[in-house]
Backbone as a printed PyTorch tensor [residue, N CA C, xyz], in Angstrom:
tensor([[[183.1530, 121.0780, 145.8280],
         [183.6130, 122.2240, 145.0540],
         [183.8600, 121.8170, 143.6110]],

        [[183.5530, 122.7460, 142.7660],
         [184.3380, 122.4310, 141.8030],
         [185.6180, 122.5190, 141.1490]],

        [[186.0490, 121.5580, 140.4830],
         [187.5550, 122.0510, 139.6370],
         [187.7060, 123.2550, 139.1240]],

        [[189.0200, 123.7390, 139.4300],
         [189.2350, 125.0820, 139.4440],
         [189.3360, 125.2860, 137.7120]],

        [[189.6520, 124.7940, 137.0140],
         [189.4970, 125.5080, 135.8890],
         [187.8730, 125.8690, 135.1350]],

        [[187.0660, 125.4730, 136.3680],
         [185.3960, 125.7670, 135.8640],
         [185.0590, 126.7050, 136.5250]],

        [[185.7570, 127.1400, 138.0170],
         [184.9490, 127.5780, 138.3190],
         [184.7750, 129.8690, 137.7300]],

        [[185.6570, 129.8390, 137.1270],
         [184.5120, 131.0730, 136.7020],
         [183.6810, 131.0040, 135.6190]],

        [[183.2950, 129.9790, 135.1390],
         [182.3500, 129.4150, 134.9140],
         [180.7740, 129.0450, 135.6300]],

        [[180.9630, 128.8380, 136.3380],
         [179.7450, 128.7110, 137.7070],
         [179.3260, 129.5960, 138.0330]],

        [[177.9920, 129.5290, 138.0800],
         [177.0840, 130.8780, 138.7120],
         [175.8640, 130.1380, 139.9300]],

        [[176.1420, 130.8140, 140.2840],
         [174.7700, 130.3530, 141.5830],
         [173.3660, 131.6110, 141.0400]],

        [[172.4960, 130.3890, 141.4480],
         [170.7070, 131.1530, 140.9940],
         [169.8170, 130.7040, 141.9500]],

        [[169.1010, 131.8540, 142.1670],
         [167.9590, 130.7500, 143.1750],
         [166.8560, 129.6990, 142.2410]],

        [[166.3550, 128.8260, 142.2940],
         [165.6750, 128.0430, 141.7060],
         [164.6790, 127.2590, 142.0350]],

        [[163.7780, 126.8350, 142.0400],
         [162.8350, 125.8490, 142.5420],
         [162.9930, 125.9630, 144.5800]],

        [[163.0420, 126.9560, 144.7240],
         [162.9650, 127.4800, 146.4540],
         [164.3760, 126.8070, 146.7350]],

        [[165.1800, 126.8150, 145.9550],
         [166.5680, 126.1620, 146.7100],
         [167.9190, 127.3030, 145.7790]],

        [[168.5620, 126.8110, 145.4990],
         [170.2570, 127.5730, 145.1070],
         [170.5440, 126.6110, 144.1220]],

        [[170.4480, 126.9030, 142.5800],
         [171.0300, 125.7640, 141.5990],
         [172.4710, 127.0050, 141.1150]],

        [[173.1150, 125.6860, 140.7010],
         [174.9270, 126.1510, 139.8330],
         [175.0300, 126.0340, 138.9870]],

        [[174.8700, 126.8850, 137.8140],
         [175.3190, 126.6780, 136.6560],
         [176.1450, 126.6880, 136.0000]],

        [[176.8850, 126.0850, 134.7770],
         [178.2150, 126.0330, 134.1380],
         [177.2960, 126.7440, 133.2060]],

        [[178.1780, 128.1480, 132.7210],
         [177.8290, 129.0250, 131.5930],
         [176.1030, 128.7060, 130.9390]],

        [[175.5450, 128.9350, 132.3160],
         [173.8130, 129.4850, 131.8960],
         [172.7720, 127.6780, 131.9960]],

        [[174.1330, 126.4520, 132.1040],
         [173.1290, 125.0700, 132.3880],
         [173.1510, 124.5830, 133.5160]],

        [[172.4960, 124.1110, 134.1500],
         [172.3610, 123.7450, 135.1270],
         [172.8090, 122.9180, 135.8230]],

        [[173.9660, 122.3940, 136.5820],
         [175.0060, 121.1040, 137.1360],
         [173.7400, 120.7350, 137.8680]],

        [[174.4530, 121.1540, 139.6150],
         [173.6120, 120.6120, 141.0230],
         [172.3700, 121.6910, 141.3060]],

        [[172.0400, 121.0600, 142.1580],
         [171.5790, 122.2810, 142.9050],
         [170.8300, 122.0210, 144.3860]],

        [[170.5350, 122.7110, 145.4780],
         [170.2800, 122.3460, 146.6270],
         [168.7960, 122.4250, 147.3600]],

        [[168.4300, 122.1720, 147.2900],
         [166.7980, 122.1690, 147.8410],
         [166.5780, 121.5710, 149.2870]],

        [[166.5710, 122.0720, 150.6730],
         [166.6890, 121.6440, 152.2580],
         [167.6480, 121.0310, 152.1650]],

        [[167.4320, 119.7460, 152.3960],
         [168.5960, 119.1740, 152.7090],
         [168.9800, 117.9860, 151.5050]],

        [[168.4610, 118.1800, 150.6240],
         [168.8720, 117.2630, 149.3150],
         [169.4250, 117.9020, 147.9760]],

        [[170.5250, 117.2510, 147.5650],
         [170.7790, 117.6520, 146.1060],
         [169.9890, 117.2660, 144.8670]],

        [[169.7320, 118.7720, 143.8550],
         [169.1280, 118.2900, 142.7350],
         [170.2340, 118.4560, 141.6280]],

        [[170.1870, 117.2000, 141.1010],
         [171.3900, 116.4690, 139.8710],
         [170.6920, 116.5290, 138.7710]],

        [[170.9460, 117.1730, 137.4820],
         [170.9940, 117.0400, 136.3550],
         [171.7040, 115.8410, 135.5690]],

        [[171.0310, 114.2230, 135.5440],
         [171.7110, 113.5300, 134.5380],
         [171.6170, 113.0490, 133.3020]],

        [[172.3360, 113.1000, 132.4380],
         [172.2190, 112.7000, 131.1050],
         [170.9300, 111.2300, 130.9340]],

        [[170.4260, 111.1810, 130.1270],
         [169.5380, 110.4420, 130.0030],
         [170.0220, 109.2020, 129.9800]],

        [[170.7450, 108.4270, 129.6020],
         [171.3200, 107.2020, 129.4360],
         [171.6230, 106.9620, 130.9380]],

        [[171.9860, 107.3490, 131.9700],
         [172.0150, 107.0360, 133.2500],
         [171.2640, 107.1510, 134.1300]],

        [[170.1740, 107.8320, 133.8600],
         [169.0860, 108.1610, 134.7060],
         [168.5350, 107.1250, 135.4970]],

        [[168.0270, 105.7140, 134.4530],
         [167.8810, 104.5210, 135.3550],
         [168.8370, 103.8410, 135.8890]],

        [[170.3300, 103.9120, 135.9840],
         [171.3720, 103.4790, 137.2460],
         [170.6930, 104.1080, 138.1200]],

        [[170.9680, 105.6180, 137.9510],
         [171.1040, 106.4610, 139.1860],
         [169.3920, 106.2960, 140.2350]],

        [[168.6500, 106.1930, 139.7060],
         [167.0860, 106.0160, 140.0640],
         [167.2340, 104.7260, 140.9250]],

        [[168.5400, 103.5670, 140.6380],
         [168.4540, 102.2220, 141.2900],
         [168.6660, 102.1150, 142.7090]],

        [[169.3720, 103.8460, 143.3610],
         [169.5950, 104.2430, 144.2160],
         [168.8630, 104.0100, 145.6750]],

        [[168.4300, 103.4810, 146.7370],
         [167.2620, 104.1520, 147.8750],
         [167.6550, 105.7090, 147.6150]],

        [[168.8610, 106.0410, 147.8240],
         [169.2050, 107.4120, 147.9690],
         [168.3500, 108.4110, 147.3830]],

        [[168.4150, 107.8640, 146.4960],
         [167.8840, 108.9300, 145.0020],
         [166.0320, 108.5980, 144.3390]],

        [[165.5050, 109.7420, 143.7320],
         [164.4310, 109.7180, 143.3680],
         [164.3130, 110.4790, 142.2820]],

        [[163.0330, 110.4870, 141.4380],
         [163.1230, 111.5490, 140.3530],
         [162.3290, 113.0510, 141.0530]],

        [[162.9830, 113.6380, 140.2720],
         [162.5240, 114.9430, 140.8900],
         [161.1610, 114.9910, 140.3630]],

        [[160.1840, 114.9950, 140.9750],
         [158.5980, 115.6240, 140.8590],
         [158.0380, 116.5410, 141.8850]],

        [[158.8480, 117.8550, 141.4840],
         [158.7380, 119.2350, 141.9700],
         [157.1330, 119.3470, 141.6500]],

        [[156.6030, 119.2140, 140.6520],
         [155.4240, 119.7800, 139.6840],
         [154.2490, 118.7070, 139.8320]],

        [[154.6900, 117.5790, 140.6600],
         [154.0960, 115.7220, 140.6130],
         [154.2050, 114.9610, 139.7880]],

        [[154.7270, 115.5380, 138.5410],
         [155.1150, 114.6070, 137.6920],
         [156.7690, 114.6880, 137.6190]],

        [[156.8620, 113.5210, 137.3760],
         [158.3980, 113.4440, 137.3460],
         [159.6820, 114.7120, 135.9700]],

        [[160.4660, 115.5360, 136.6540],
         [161.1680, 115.7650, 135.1480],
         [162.0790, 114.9670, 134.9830]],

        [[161.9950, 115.3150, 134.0470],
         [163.1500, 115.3040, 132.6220],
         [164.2800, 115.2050, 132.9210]],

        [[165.0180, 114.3790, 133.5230],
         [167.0130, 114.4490, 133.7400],
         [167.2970, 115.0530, 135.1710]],

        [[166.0700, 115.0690, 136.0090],
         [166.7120, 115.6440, 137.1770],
         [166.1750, 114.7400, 137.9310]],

        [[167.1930, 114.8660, 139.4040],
         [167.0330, 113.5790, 140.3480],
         [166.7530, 114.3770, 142.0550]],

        [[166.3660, 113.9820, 142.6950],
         [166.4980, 114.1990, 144.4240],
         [167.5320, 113.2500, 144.6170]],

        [[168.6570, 113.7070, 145.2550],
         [169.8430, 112.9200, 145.9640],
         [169.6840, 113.2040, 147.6880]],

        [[169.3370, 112.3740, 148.5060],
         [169.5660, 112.0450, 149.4470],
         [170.7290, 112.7080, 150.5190]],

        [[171.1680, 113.5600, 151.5230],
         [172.3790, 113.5180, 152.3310],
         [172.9420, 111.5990, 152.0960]],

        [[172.2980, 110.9680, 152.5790],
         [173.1020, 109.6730, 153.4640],
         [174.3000, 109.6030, 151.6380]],

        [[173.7300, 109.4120, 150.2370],
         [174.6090, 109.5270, 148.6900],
         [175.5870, 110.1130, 149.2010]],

        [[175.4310, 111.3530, 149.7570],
         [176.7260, 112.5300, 149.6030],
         [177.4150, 112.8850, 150.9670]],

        [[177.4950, 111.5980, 151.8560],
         [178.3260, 112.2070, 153.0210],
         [179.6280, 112.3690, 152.6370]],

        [[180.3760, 112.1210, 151.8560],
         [182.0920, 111.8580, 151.9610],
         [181.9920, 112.8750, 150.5250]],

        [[183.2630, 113.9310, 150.6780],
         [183.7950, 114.6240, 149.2640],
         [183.7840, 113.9180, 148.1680]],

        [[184.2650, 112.7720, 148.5010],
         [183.9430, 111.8510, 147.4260],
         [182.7970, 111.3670, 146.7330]],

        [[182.4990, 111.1760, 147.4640],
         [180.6020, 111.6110, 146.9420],
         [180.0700, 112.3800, 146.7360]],

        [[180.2710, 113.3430, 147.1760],
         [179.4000, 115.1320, 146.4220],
         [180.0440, 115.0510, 144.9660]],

        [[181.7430, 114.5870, 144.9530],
         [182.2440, 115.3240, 143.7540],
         [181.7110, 114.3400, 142.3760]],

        [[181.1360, 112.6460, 143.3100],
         [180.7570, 112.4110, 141.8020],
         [179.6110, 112.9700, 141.3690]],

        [[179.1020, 113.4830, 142.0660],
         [177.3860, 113.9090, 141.4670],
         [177.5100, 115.4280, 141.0750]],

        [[178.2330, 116.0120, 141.4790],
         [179.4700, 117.1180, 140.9310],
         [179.6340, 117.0960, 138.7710]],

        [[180.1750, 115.7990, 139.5090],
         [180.8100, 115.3030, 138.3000],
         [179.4610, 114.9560, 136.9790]],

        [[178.4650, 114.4410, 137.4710],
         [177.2980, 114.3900, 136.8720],
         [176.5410, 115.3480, 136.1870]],

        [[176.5820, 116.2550, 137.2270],
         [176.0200, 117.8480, 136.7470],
         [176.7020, 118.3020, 135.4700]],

        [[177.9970, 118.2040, 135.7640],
         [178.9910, 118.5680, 134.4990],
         [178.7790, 118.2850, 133.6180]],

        [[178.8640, 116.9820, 133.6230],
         [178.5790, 115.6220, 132.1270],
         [177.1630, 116.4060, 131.2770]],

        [[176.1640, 116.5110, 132.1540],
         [175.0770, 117.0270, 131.7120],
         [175.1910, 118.3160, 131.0950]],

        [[175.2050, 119.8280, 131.6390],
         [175.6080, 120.7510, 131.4090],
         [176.3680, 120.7680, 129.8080]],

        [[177.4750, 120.0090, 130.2410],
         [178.2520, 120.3930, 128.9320],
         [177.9650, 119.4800, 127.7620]],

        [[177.0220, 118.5080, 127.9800],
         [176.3170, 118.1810, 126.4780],
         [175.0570, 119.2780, 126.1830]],

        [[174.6390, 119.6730, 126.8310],
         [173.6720, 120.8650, 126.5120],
         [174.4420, 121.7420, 125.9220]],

        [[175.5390, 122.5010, 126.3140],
         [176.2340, 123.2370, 126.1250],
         [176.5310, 122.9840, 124.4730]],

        [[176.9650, 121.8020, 124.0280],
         [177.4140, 121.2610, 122.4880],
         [176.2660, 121.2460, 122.0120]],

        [[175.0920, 120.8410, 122.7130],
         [173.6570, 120.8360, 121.0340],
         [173.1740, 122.0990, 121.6060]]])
């Protein structure tokens, strides 16, 4: 979930055949079967890629731009959804400033 002072902020959209969340019109998470798609800032992209969990998203076959496939096994524990939660955010709200 998210922190309550965002969430009327958050909107749910359908997207790429799954349900993405947006913070005021950008894009955090979003859900596609059974994997999360993460929006991350560019400077972390290759941590997060160091993952098995994780992959780049190539919806199209080529890889985009700041978005990732996250794995269930990443996000079994709250604690784990909320950091990639937390990721979406980070992202979002630098879009949000430029």
């Amino acid at each position: 979930t998210y922190p309550e002072p965002l969430r009327s902020d958050i909107s749910e959209k359908k997207m790429f055949g799954g349900l993405a969340f947006l913070l005021k019109g950008k894009m955090t998470i979003g859900i596609i079967g059974d994997e999360l798609v993460v929006r991350v800032v560019e400077e972390k992209m290759e941590d997060k890629l160091n993952s098995e969990s994780v992959r780049p998203m190539d919806f199209t076959k080529k890889p985009m731009k700041e978005f990732i496939f996250v794995s269930q096994e990443a996000f079994q524990s709250e604690k784990e959804l909320q950091e990639w939660i937390a990721l979406g955010i980070e992202h979002a709200r630098r879009k949000l400033k430029s």
